[in-house]
C-alpha positions as CSV (number, residue, x, y, z in Angstrom):
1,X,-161.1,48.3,56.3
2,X,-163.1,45.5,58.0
3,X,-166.6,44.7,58.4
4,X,-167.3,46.3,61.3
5,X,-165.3,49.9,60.9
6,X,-166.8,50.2,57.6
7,X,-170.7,49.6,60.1
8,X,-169.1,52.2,62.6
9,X,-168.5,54.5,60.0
10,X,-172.0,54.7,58.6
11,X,-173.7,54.6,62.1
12,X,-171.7,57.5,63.0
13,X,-172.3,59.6,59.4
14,X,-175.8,58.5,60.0
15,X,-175.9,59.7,63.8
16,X,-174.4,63.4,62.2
17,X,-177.0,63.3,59.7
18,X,-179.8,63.0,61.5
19,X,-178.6,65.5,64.5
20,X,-178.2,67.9,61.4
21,X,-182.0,67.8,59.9
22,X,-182.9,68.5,63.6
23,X,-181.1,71.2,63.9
24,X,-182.3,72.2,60.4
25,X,-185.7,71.5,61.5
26,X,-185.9,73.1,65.2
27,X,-183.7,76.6,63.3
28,X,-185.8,79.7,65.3
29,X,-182.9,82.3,64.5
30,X,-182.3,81.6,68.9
31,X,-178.9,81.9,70.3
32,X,-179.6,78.2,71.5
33,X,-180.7,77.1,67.6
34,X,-177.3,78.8,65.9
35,X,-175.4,76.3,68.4
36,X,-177.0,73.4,67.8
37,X,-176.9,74.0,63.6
38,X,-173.4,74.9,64.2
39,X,-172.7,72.3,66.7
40,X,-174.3,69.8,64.3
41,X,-172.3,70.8,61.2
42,X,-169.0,71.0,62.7
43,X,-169.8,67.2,63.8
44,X,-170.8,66.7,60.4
45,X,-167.7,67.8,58.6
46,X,-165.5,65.8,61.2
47,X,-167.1,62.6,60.4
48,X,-167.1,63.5,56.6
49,X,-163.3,64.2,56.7
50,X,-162.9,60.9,58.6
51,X,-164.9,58.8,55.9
52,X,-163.1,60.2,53.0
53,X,-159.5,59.6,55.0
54,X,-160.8,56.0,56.4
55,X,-162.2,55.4,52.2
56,X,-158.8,56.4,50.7
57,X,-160.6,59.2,48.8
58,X,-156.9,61.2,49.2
59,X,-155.2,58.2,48.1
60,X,-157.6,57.9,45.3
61,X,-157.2,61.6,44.3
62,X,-153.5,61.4,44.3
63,X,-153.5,58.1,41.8
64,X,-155.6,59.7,39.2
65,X,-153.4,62.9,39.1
66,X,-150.5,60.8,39.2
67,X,-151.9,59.2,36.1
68,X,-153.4,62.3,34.2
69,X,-150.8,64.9,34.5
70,X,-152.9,67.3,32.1
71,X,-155.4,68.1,34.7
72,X,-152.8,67.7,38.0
73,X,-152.8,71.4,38.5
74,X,-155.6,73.1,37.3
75,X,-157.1,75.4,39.5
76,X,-160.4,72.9,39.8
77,X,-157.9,70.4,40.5
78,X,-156.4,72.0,42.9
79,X,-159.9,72.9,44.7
80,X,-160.8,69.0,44.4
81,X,-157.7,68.5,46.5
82,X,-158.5,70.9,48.7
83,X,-161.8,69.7,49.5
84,X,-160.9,66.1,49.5
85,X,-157.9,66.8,52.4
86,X,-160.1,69.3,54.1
87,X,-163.1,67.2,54.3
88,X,-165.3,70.8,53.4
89,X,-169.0,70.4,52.0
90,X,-168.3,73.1,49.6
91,X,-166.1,73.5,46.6
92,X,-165.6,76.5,45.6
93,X,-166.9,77.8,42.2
94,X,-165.4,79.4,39.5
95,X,-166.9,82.3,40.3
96,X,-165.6,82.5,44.2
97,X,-169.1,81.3,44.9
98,X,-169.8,78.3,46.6
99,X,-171.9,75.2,46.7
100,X,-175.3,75.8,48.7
């Protein structure tokens, strides 16, 4: 990854992140709020995904199972995985909970 993807990528996590804490910050339970927040979080996860694709965070997953097979397929392994290929903010507890 050069220079100046690795720049893109933070301007655009940091453009996400600040349309999130206004749409955090302007929340009035309106129809129009709810789109924003949810607008803002679907944008949010999209350019998460992208920076743990674009970092290798899958490809970095994949050597450390490949190298500890004890813990390959565990259930909290498997939910790492998950998370990592799905680009989610939450992982999943082991409860069923999740992450606030």
């Amino acid at each position: 990854m050069t220079m100046s993807e690795r720049e893109a990528l933070a301007e655009e996590l940091r453009r996400v992140e600040v349309a999130l804490q206004r749409a955090y910050a302007t929340m009035d339970g309106s129809a129009e709020s709810r789109t924003r927040m949810a607008r803002a979080k679907a944008e949010y996860r999209t350019a998460e995904a992208a920076a743990l694709h674009a970092l290798g965070a899958e490809d970095a997953l994949s050597l450390v199972e490949a190298n500890d097979s004890a813990c390959a397929h565990t259930p909290e392994q498997e939910a790492l995985r998950e998370w990592v290929v799905r680009g989610a903010r939450e992982l999943p507890l082991h409860s069923g909970e999740h992450h606030a």
